[in-house]
N, C-alpha and C positions, 0 to 999 in steps of 0.2 A: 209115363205121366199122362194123364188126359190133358186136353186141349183147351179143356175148361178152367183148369188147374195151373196148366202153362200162361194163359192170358189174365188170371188172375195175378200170378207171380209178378208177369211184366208189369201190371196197373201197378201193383202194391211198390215196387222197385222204382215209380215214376215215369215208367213208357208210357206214351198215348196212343191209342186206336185211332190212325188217321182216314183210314177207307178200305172199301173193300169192291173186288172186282172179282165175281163169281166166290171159288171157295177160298181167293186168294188175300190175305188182311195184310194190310202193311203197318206197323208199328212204328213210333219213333222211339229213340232214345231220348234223354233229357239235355244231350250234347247233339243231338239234331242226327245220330244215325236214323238210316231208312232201316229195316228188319221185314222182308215180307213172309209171312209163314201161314201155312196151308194146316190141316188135319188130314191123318191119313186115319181115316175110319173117325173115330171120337178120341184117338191120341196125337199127343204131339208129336213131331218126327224129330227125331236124335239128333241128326245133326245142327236142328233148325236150332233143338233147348242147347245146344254145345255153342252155336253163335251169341244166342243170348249172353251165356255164363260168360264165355269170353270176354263178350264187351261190356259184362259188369266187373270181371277182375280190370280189364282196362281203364274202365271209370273211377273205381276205386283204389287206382294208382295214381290218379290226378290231385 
């Protein structure tokens, strides 16, 4: 998945882009998780979209 693509996902899902520190962006969740996720090259990294998905199946159990 590009990075462009992954940080589209998170806005649309309800995350907010709260800052960034070099190539490093920190994300909230809409329940106030932190998420900080990086690009490796112009993609997203695996594990980073796997913490995502996780914490929207989590959300979506509430």
């Amino acid at each position: 998945m590009s990075f462009k693509d992954f940080e589209h996902l998170m806005d649309l899902k309800g995350w907010r882009f709260k800052r960034q520190k070099g190539s490093h962006r920190l994300w909230a969740s809409p329940g106030g998780l932190l998420l900080p996720v990086q690009p490796r090259g112009n993609r997203a990294k695996d594990y980073q979209v796997r913490q995502f998905l996780k914490q929207l199946d989590k959300d979506s159990e509430s």
